[in-house]
C-alpha positions in Angstrom: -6.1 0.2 9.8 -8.9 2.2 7.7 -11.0 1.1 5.0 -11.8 3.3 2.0 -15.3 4.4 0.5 -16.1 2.0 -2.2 -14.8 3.4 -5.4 -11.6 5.5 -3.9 -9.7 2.7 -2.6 -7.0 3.1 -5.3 -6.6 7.2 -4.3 -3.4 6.9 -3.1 -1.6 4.7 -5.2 -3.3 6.5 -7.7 -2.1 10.1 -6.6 1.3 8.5 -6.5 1.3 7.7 -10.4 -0.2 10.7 -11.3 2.7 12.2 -10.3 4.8 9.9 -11.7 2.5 10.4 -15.4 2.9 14.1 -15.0 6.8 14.2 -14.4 7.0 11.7 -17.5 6.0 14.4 -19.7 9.3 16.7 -19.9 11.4 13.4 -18.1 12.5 11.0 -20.4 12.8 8.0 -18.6 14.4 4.6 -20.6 15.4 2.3 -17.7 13.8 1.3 -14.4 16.2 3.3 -12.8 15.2 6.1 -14.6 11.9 6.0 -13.6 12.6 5.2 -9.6 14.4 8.6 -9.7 11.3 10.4 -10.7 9.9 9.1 -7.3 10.5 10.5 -3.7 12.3 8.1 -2.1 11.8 5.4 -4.9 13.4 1.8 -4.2 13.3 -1.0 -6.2 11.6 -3.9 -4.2 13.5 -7.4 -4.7 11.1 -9.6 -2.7 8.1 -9.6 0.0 7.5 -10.8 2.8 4.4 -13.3 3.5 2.5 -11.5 5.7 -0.8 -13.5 4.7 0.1 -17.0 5.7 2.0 -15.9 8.7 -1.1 -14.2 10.1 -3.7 -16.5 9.0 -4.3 -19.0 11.6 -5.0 -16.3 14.0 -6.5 -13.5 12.7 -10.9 -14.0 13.0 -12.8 -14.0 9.6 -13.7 -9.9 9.8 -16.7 -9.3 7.3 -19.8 -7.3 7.1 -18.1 -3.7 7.5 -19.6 -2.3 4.4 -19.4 1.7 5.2 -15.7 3.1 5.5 -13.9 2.8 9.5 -10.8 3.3 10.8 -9.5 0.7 13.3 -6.5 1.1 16.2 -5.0 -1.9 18.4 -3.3 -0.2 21.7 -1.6 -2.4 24.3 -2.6 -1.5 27.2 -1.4 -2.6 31.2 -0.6 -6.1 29.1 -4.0 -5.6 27.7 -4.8 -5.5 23.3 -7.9 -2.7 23.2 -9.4 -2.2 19.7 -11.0 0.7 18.8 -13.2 2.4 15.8 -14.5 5.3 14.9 -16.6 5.9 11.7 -15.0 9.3 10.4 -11.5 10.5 10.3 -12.9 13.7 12.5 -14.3 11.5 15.2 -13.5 10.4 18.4 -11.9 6.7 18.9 -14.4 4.3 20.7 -13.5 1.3 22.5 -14.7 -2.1 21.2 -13.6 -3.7 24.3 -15.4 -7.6 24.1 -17.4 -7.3 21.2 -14.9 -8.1 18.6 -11.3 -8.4 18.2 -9.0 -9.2 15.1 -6.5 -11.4 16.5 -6.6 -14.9 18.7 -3.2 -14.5 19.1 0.3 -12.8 18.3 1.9 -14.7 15.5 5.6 -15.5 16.3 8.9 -15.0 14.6 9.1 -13.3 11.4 6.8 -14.3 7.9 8.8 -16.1 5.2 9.9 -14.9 2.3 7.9 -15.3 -1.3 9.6 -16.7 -4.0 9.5 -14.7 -7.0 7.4 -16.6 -9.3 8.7 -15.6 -13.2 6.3 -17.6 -15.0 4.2 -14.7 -16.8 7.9 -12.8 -17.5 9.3 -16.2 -19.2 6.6 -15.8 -21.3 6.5 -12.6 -22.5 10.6 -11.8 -22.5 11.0 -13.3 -26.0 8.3 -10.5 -27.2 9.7 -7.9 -24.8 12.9 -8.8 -26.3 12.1 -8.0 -29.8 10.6 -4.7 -28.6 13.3 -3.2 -26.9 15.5 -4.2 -29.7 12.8 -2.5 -32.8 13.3 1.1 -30.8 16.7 0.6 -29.4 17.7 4.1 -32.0 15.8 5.7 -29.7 17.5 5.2 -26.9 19.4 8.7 -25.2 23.0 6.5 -25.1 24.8 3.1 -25.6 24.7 2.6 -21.7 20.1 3.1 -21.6 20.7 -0.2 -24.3 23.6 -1.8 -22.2 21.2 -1.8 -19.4 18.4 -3.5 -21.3 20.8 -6.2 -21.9 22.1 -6.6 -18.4 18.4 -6.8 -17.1 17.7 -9.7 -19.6 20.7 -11.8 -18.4 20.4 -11.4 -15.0 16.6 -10.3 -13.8 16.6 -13.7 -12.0 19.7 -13.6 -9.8 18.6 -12.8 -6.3 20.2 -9.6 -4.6 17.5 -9.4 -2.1 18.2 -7.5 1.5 15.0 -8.1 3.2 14.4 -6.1 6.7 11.7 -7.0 8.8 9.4 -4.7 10.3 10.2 -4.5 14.2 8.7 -1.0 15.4 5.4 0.5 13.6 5.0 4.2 13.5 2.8 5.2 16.6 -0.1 7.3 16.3 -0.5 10.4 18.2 -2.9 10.1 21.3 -4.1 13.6 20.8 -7.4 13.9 19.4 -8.4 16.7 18.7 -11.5 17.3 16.3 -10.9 20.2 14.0 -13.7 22.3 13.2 -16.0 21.8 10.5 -16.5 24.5 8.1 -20.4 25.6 8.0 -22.3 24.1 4.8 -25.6 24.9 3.1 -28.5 22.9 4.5 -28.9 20.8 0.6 -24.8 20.0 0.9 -24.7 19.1 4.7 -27.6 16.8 4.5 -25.8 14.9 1.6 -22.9 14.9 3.5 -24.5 13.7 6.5 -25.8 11.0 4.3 -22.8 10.0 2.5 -20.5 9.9 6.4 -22.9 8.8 8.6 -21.2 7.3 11.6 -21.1 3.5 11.3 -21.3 1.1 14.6 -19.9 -2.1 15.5 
C-alpha cells in the first residue's frame, strides 16, 4: 500500500487516459464498446464491491502520514508484521508494536453496491436529445442501434462479480538499484524533496 506525493496522486489513472486521449485522435470511437477496445485489457465494470463498510469496524483511524510511504503486511509463523519504508529505493523496516492497520481480519466477502441511477435519470432526457441531434454522424445504423439499446436497458443487471481470494505477492528480493550521481544544487533538492519519513 503506497501513498503518493501531494499533487501526483492522479499519475496513473492519468497516464492511462492519456493514452486513451491520444489513440482517440486517428480512432473514432461512437459506443462504449468502442472506446473499451482502445484499452489494454478494457472491461466494462457492472458493479463493485463494498470494501469500505466491510473493513471499517476493524481497520484503526491511520492519520498524520503527510510525506509519501509505502506500506507491506507479511504473515509471518501465524504472525501480521507491517512494514515501511520512506522511498521506493529503500529497505523495508519493521513497525513491529508501534502501529498496526487492522484489529482484526474481516470475514466473508463485502457486499455488493447497488448502482445508484439517480444523476443518469436526470440527465438521460438531455443525453437523449444529444445523441439523437448528431446521430448523421454516426459511422453505421448498428453505432445508433446501440445508443438505443443502451437507453432501454442500462438498468437491467448482468453483473458477474468475482471476489478477490489471492493478492499478487511481492517479491522478497530487495535489492537497491544504484543511484545515478547528481550535481551537488540537484541532489540537495532531491534530498529535500525524498527525505526518509519515520513512523
Amino acid at each position: 500500500m503506497s501513498f503518493l506525493y501531494v499533487g501526483h496522486t492522479h499519475e496513473d489513472i492519468d497516464a492511462a487516459f492519456s493514452t486513451i486521449s491520444r489513440k482517440l485522435r486517428t480512432t473514432p470511437a461512437e459506443t462504449l464498446p468502442d472506446i473499451l477496445k482502445l484499452m489494454p485489457n478494457g472491461k466494462r465494470l457492472n458493479g463493485m464491491y463494498d470494501v469500505k463498510r466491510w473493513i471499517d469496524t476493524y481497520i484503526f483511524n491511520i492519520k498524520y502520514i503527510s510525506k509519501p510511504m509505502h506500506f507491506k503486511i507479511v504473515r509471518q509463523s501465524k504472525k501480521i508484521r507491517v512494514f515501511y519504508k520512506g522511498q521506493q529505493h529503500t529497505m523495508w523496516k519493521p513497525i513491529d508494536g508501534n502501529g498496526c492497520f487492522l484489529k482484526g481480519m474481516p470475514s466473508g466477502i463485502p457486499r455488493i453496491l447497488k448502482p445508484d441511477y439517480e444523476k443518469l435519470d436526470k440527465l438521460l432526457p438531455r443525453t437523449k436529445k444529444l445523441i439523437h441531434s448528431v446521430t448523421s454522424m454516426f459511422s453505421s445504423e448498428e453505432k445508433k442501434e446501440w445508443w438505443t439499446k443502451f437507453f432501454e436497458t442500462y438498468k437491467q443487471e448482468q453483473h458477474v462479480y468475482t471476489w478477490i481470494n489471492v493478492l499478487p505477492r511481492q517479491r522478497e528480493d530487495q535489492t537497491i538499484r544504484p543511484i545515478l550521481t547528481l550535481q551537488p544544487e540537484v541532489q540537495l533538492l532531491l534530498d529535500k524533496e525524498t527525505q526518509e519519513p519515520q513512523v
